[in-house]
MARLUM-202893 format. One line per 3 residues: number of its first residue (from 1); for each residue x, y, z of C-alpha. Coordinates in pm, 1 decimal. Each point is the difference from the previous one (the first is absolute). Layout:
NUM> X/Y/Z | ...
//
This chain:
1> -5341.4/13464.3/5582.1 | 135.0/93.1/310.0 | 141.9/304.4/59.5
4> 367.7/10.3/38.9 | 327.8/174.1/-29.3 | 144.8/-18.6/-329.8
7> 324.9/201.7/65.3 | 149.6/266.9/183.5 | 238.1/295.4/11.5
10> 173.2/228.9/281.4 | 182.6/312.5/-5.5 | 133.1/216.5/288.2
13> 186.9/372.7/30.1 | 143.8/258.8/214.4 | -120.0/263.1/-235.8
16> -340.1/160.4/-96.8 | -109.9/-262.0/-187.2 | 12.8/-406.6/-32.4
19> 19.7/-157.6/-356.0 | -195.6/-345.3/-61.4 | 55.1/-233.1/-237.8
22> -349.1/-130.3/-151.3 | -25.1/-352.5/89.8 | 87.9/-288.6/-250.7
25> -274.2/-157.5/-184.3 | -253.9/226.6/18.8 | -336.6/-69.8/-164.8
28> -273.7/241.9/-84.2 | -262.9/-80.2/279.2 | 233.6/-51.4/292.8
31> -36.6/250.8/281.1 | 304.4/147.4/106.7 | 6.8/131.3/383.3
34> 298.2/214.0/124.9 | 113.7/65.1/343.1 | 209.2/333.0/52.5
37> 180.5/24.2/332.6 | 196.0/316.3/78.9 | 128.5/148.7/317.4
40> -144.7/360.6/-79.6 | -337.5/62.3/-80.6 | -139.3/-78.3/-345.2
43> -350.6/198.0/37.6 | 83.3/288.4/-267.8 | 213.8/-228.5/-251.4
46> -168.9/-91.1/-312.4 | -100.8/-374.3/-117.2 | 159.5/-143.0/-322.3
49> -224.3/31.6/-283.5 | -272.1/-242.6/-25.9 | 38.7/-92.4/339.7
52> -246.1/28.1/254.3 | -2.8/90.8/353.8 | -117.1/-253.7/256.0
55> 75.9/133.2/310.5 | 244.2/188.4/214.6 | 132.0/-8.0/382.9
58> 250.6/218.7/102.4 | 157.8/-8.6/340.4 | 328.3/165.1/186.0
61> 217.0/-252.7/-118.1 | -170.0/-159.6/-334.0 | -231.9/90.5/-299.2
64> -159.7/-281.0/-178.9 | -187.0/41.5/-345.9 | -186.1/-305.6/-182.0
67> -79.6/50.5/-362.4 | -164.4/-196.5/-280.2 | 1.6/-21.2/-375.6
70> -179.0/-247.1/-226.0 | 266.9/-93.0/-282.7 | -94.6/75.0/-369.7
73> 321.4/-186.0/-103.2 | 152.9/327.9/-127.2 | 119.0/90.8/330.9
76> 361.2/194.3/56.3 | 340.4/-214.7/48.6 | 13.8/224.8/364.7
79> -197.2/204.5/187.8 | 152.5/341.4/220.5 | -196.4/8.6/323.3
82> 52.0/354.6/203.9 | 131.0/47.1/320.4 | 103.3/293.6/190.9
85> 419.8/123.4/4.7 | 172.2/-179.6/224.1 | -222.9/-279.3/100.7
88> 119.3/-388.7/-46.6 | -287.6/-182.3/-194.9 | -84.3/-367.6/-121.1
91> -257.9/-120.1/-288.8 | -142.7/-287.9/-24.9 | -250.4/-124.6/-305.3
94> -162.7/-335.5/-33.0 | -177.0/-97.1/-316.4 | -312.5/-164.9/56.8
97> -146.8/-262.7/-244.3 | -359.4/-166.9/50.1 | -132.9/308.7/216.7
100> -300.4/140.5/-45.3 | 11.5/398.9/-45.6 | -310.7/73.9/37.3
103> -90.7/-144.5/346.9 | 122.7/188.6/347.4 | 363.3/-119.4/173.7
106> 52.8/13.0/354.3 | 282.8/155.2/192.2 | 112.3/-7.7/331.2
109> 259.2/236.0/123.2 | 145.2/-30.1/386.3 | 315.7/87.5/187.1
112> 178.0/-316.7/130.7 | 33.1/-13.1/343.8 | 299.2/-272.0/-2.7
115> 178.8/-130.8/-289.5 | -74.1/44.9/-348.6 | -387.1/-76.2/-49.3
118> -282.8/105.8/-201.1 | -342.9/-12.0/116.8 | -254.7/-242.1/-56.5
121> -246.3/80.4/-303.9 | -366.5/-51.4/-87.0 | 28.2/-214.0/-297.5
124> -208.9/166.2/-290.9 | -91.0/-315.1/-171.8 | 20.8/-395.3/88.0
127> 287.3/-36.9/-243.3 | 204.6/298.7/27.3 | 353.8/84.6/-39.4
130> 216.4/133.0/315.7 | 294.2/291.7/-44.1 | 181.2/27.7/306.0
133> 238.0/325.2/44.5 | 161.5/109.9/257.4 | 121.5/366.5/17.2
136> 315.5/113.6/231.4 | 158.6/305.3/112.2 | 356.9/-203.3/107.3
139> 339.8/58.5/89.2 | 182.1/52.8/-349.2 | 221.5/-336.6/72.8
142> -175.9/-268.3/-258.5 | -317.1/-193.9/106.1 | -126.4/-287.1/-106.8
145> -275.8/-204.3/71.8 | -125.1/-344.4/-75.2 | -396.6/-40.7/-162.1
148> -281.9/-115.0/260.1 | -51.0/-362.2/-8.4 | -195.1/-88.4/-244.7
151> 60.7/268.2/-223.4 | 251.1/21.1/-289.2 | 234.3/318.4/52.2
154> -47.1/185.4/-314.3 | 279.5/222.2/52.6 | 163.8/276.3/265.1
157> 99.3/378.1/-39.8 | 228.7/230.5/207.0 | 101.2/353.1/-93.3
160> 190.1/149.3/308.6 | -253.2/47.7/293.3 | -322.5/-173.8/-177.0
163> -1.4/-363.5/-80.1 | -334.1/-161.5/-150.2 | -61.9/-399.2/-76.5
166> -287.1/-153.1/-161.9 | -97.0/-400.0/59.0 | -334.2/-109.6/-177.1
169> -251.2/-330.6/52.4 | -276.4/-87.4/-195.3 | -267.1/-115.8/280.5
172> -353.9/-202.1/-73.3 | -196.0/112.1/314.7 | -220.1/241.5/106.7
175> 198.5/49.8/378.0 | 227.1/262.5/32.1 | 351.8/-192.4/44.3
178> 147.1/239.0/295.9 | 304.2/164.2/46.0 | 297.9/-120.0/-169.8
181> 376.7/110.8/130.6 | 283.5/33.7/-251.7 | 248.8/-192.4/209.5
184> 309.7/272.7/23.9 | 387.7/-166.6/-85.8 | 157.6/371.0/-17.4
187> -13.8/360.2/86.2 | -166.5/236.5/216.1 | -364.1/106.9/-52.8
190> -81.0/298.7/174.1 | -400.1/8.7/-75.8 | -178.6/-223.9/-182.1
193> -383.0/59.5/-173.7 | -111.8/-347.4/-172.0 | -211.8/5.4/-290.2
196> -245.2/-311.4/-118.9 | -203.4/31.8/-297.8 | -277.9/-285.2/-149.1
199> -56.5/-30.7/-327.4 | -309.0/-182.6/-137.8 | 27.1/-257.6/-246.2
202> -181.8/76.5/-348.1 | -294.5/-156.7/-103.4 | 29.6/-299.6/267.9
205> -232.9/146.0/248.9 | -403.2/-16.6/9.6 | -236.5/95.1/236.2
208> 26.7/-323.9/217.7 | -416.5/-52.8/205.9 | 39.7/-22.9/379.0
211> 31.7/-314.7/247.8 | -349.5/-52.0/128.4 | -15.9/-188.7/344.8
214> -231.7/-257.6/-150.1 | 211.7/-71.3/-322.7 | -239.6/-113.6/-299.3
217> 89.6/-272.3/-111.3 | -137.2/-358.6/-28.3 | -207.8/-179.2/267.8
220> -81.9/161.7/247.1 | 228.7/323.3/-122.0 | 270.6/-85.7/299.4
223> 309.8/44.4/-276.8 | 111.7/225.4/-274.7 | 271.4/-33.7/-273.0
226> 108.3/255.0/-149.5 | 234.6/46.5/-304.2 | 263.1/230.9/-63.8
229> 358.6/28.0/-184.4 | 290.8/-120.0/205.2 | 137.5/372.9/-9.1
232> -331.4/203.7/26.2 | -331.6/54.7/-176.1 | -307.5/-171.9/95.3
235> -159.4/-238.1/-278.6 | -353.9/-138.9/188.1 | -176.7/-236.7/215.0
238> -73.5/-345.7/-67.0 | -265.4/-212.4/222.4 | 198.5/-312.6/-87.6
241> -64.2/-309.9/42.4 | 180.4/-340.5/211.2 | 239.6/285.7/101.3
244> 317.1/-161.8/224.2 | 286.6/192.0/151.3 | 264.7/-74.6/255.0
247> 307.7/99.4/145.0 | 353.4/-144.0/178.0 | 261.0/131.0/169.8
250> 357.2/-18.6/-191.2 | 299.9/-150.5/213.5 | 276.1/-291.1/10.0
253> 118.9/99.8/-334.3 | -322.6/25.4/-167.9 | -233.5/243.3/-172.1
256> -350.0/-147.2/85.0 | -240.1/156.2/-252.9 | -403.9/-16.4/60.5
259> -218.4/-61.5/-322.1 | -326.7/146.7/-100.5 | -251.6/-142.4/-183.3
262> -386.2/107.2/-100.9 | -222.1/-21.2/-322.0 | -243.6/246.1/-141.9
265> -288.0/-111.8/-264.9 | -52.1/235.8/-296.3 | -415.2/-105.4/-13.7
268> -8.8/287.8/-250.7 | 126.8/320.9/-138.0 | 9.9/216.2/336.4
271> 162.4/-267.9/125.2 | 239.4/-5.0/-256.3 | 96.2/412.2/56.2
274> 90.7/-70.2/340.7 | 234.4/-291.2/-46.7 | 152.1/222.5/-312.0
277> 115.3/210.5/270.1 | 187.4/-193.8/146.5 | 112.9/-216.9/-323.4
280> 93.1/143.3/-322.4 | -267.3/-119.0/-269.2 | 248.1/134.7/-266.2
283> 425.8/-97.5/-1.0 | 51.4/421.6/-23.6 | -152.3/7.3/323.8
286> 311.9/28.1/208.3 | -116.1/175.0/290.4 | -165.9/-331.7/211.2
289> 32.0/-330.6/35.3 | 173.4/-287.7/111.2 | 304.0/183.9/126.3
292> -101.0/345.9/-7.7 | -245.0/-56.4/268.0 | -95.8/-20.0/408.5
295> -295.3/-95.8/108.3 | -45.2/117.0/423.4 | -262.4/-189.2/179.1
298> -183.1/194.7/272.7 | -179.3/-206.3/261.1 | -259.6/178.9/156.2
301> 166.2/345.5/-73.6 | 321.8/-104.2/103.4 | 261.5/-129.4/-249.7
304> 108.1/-371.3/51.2 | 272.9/-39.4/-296.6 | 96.3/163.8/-295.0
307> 132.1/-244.6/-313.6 | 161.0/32.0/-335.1 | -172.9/-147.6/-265.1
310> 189.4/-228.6/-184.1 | -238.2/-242.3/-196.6 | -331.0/79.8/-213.8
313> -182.2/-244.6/-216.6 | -386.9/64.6/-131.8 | -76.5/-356.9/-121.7
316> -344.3/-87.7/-150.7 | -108.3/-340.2/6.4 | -278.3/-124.3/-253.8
319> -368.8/170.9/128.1 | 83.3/196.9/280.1 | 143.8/321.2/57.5
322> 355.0/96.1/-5.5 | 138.1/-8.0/328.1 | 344.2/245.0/99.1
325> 256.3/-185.9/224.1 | 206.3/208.0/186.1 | 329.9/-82.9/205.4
328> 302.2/173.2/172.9 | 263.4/22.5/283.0 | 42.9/191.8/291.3
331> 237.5/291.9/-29.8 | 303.2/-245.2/165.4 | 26.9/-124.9/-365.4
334> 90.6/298.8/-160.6 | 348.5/-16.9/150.8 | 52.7/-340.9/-185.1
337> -23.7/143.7/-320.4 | 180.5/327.5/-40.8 | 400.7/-80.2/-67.5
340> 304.6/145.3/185.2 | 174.2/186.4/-275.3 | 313.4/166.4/160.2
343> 192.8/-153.8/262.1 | 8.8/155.9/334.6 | 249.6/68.5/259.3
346> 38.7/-297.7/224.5 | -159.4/-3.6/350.8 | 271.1/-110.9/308.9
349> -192.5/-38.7/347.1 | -305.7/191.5/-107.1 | -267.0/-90.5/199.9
352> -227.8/-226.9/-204.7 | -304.5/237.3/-10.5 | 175.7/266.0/-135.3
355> 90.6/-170.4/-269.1 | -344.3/-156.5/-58.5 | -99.0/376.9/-13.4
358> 284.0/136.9/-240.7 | -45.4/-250.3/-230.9 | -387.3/108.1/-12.2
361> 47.6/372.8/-31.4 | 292.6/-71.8/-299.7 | -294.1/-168.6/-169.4
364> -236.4/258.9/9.9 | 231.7/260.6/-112.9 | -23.8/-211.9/-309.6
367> -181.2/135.9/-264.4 | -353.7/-161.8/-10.0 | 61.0/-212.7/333.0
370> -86.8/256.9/254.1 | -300.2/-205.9/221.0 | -5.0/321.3/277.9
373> 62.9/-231.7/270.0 | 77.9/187.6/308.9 | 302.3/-179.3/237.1
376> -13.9/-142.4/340.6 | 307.8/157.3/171.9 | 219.0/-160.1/252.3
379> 239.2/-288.2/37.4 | -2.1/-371.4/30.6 | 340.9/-44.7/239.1
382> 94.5/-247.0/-298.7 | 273.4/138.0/-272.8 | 99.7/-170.8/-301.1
385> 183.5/25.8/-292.2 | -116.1/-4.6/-336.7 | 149.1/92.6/-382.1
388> -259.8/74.0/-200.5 | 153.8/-22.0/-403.4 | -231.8/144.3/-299.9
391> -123.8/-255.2/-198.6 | -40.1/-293.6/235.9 | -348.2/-5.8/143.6
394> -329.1/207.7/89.4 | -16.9/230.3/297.4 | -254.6/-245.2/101.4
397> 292.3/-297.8/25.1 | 245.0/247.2/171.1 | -281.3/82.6/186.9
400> -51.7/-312.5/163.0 | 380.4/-33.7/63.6 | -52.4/270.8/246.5
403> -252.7/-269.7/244.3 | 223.3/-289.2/-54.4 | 171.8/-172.9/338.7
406> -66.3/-24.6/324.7 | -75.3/379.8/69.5 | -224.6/19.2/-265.6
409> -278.2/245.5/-8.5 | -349.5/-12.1/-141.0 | -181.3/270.0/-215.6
412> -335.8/67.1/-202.7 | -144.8/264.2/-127.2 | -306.7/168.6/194.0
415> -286.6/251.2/-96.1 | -98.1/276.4/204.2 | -154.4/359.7/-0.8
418> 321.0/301.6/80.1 | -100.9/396.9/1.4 | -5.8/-12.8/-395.3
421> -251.6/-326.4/-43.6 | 105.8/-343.1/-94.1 | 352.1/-92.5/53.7
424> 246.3/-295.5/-48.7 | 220.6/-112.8/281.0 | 291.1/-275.8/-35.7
427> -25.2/-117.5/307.2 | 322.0/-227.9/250.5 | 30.0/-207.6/299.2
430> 164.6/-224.5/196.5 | -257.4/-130.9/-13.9 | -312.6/159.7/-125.3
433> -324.8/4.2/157.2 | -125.4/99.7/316.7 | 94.1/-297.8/282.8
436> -289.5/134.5/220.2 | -257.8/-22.8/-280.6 | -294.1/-180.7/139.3
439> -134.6/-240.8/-307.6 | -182.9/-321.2/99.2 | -99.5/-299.4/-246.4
442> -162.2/-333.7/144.8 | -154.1/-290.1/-165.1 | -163.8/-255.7/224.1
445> -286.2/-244.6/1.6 | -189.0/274.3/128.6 | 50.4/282.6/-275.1
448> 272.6/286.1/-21.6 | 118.2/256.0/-239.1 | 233.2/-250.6/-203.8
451> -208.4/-124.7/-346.0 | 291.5/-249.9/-151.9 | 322.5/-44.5/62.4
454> 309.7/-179.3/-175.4 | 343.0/-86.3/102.0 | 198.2/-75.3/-313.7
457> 393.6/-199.9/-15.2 | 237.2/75.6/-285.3 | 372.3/-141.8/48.6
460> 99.7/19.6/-334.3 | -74.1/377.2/14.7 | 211.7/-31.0/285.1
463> 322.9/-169.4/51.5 | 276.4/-130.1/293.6 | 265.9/68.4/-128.8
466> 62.9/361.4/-45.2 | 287.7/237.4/-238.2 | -29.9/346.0/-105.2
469> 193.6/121.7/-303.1 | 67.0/419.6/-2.8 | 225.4/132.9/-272.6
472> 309.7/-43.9/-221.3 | 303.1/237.1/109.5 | 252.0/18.6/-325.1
475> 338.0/-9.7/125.5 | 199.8/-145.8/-298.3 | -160.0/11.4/-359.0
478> 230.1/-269.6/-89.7 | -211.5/-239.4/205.4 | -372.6/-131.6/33.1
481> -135.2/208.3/271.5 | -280.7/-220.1/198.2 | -266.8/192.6/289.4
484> 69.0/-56.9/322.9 | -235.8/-235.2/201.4 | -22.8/-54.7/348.3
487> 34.5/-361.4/212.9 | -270.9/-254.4/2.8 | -247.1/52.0/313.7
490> -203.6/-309.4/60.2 | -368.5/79.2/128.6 | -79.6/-154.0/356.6
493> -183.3/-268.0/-187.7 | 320.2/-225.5/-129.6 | 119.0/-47.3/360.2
496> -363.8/-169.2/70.5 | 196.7/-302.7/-264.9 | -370.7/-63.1/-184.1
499> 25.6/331.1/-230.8 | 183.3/-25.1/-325.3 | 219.6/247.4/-126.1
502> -159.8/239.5/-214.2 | 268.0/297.3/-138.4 | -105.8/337.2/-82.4
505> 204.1/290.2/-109.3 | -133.8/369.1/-4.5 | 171.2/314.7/-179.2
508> 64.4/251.6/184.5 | 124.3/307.7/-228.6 | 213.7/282.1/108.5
511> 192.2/-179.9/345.5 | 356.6/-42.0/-49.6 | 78.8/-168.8/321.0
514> -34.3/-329.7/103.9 | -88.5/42.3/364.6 | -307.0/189.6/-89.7
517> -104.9/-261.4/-259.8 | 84.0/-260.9/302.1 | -243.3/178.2/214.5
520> -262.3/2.3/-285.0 | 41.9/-358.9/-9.4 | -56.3/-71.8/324.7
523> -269.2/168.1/61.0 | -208.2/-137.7/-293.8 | 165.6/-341.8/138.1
526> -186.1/49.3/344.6 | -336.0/175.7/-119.4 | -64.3/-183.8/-386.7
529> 153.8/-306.9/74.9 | -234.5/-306.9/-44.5 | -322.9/7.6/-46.7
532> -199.4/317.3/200.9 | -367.2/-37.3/-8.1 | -160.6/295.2/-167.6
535> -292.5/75.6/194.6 | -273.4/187.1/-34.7 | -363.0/85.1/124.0
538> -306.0/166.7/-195.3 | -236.8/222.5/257.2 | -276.1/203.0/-58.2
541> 81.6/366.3/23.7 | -288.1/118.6/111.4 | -87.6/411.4/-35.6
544> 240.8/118.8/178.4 | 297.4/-272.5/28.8 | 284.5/71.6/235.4
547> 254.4/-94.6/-299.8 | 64.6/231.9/-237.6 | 291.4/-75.6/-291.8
550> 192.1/247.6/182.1 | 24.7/-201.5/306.5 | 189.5/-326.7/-191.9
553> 260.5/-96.8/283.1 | -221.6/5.7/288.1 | -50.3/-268.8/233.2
556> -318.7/-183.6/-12.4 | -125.2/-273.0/266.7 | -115.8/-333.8/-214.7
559> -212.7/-233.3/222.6 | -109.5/-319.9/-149.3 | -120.6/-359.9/80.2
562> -139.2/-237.1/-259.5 | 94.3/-321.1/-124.4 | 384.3/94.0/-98.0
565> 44.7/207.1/326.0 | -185.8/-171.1/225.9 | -41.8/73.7/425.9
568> 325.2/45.0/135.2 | -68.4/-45.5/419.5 | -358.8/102.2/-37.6
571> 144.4/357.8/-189.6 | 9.5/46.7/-364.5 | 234.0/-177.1/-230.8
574> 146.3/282.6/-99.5 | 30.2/319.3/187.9 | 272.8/230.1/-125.3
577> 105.9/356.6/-99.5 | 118.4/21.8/-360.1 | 74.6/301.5/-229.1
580> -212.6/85.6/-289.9 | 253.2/-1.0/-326.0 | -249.4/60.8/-240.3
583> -353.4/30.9/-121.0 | -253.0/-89.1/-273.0 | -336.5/187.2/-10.3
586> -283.1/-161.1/-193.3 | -237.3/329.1/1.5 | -346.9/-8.4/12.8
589> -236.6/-15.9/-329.7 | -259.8/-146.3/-223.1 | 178.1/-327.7/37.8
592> 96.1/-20.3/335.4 | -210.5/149.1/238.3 | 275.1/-26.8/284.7
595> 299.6/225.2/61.5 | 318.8/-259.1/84.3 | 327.4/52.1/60.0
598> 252.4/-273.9/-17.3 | 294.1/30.4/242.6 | 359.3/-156.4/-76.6
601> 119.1/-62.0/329.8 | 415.5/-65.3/124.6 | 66.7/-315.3/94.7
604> 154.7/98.9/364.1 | -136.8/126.1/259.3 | 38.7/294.5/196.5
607> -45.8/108.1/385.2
//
């Protein structure tokens, strides 16, 4: 299991010692870590029994000792911790459950140069638990301090001039996460030394082979897909077969998930092993699976999507050999299936962003929903308001809330390599992509880059006649309460008098007022409405493409003429610049012996 914090205690005193309650809930196994902050030194005081010491730094204005002790489950009800006549000190003990005593943590100690930080850390195993605590020599007036974001605020400390906090995170990555700030509401700190500690996991982590620039895996060895749990420890390779992935960029209200697909043969007992990595052959088996597991895809060394497994099925069919079918999501589902269980304070004007990225660090400070996604900063220009009630939708849904109208942003998650090794970036725009990007796809009579292509019409999926319905505000139990809902928008396509009226209604949780939800409608009213074609071109990719998944929302030039867009003035039929929303890769193997890409392209174009 992961590690985490099970409890924690905090004691402070202007005396020569600092009593500390043992933390509720205690189990024999947890490791308990103490943090003794005291404004004289603490060099010649003794440790509490069956402690031991970590480490020490002493300066003019603060000592800081860290201690550890593995719990038996016969510990004390309190522990004394000495300190020096006349010195102001603070304790703080967190009990830690799922760690594993036996490997190495790592600590980072630094002054803060502004604010109240603590430094960045070296993480000491891919799933690793984060204690955050900051240690201040301050004015004797009360402080107070609010947790990093991100971070659940375990508790805060002050006795006189020394004031300690302590803010944990369970993290799933192998990159150090940076400095965090404990954002200050009160007091005075005079000098501040941050301390970060990692704490590996227990028995998650296994010695995980490296990335080789020429991956080994089917074919011609261009990919490799490699399995691991969602929150750390590597499982094994597969060379599978008919393997599929793609990718979209979420916006206008919507989550847009990618799916993964691939099969692997079991043509005989070796075979077998390796899929029972990455399957359980027994219902005990509770550490893989469907659920449990990731499977990252490196293209020629560098990594092209990571995806959660969330189908298995090893079917046999009559003489041949059983065959494992594999199939998952791209991390954008996740959010759609972990629940909002407290209600949060509403949001008035908040830019729309900063929502987006509140809502996504309260989910990962849930237990078992931390993804380690690292947060685009910065502002859209756009606020909003939003009421976000326990009980009434996934983050995912309040999520998409946050892109709704005609400010809207886009997001996605993207891959890439940070000072620790792989790491996970949710990243925003108005829009995404890159509007210099320089992609080119032509289809002509005479060749081009474009294999097939598809344009595809849906109105029923669509509508003209637009409402959006956001939530119920009580105001008199006596009556039947009803949501509120916006006015109709017509699309542009009733005024042409040959389009019938089609009505849709979306939800819309968490937006109490009607203007916004007016907005909302218009806005799908001028970009849904009717019937958009749904384009989309496969190309070859080629060895070394100039799209990547990370580059969804840049501009590509489409240049056609056939027998649907035929000359146009002796030019092409069609000649535009259109934004890549999405993409489906259809990877290189046994059975196809070409390395495709299909593109989902907008339906407008842009300059």
């Amino acid at each position: 299991m992961p590690a985490s914090v099970r409890s924690a205690s905090f004691g402070s005193a202007a005396d020569n010692h600092v009593t500390v309650a043992r933390p509720t809930s205690v189990a024999a196994g947890d490791v308990l870590y103490a943090v003794h902050v005291c404004t004289h030194p603490l060099a010649a005081q003794p440790v509490p029994t069956g402690w031991a010491d970590i480490r020490l730094d002493e300066d003019a204005f603060l000592a800081t000792r860290i201690l550890r002790l593995i719990a038996t489950g016969s510990e004390p009800s309190a522990w004394t911790f000495e300190q020096a006549d006349g010195g102001d000190g603070v304790v703080v003990i967190a009990a830690v459950a799922g760690a594993d005593p036996a490997a190495s943590i790592r600590i980072a100690i630094a002054a803060a140069g502004e604010g109240v930080t603590t430094p960045t850390v070296t993480p000491a195993a891919a799933s690793h638990l984060e204690l955050r605590i900051p240690a201040v020599f301050c004015h004797p007036d009360p402080m107070e301090v609010a947790g990093p974001a991100g971070y659940q605020l375990r508790g805060q400390e002050q006795g006189g001039q020394a004031f300690a906090a302590l803010a944990s995170r369970q993290i799933s990555s192998s990159s150090p996460s940076g400095v965090k700030e404990f954002p200050l509401s009160a007091g005075s700190p005079f000098s501040v030394r941050g301390i970060t500690i990692s704490i590996p996991s227990a028995g998650l982590d296994v010695e995980v082979p490296p990335i080789p620039p020429d991956t080994p895996g089917v074919g011609d060895g261009l990919y490799l897909y490699r399995f691991s749990r969602l929150f750390g420890g590597h499982l094994g390779d597969l060379a599978v077969h008919q393997p599929s992935f793609e990718k979209r960029i979420s916006r206008r209200g919507q989550i847009n998930v990618g799916n993964f697909s691939s099969t692997f043969p079991i043509s005989d007992e070796n075979a077998g092993d390796l899929a029972a990595k990455i399957v359980p052959r027994y219902r005990t088996d509770l550490l893989r699976g469907p659920g449990v597991t990731v499977c990252d895809i490196w293209r020629a060394g560098v990594h092209w999507g990571r995806y959660w497994i969330t189908g298995a099925n090893i079917r046999k069919s009559r003489r041949q050999t059983p065959v494992l079918s594999l199939s998952g999501a791209s991390l954008e589902a996740f959010f759609q299936y972990v629940m909002l269980e407290e209600s949060l304070t509403p949001y008035v004007g908040v830019d729309r962003v900063e929502v987006g990225r509140q809502l996504i660090d309260h989910m990962q400070l849930q237990p078992f929903a931390d993804l380690g996604l690292i947060l685009q900063a910065g502002d859209s220009g756009s606020v909003i308001d939003r009421t976000f009630e326990a009980y009434q939708a996934m983050y995912g849904q309040h999520l998409a809330s946050t892109t709704d109208g005609v400010d809207g942003y886009e997001w996605m998650i993207n891959s890439e390599f940070g000072p620790g090794g792989l790491e996970f970036h949710w990243k925003w725009g108005v829009p995404l992509g890159d509007p210099n990007a320089a992609h080119t796809y032509t289809d002509s009579p005479h060749g081009g880059n474009i294999l097939d292509w598809s344009i595809e019409w849906a109105p029923l999926q669509r509508g003209t006649r637009w409402r959006v319905r956001g939530d119920t505000i009580d105001t008199d139990a006596s009556t039947v309460s009803k949501p509120l809902i916006s006015a109709a928008f017509d699309s542009p396509h009733l005024a042409t008098g040959v389009w019938p009226r089609i009505d849709r209604i979306v939800d819309r949780p968490g937006i109490r007022d009607v203007g916004q939800l007016d907005e909302i409608a218009e806005q799908l009213a001028l970009t849904s409405g009717g019937a958009p074609p749904v384009f989309s071109i496969t190309v070859l990719l080629g060895e070394e493409p100039s799209i990547h998944p990370n580059m969804l929302g840049d501009p590509a030039r489409i240049v056609m003429t056939n027998e649907f867009f035929k000359r146009v003035n002796g030019g092409a039929g069609l000649n535009e610049r259109r934004r890549i929303l999405g993409m489906r890769v259809t990877a290189t193997g046994r059975e196809n012996g070409r390395d495709e890409a299909e593109l989902f392209i907008d339906d407008q174009a842009v300059e």
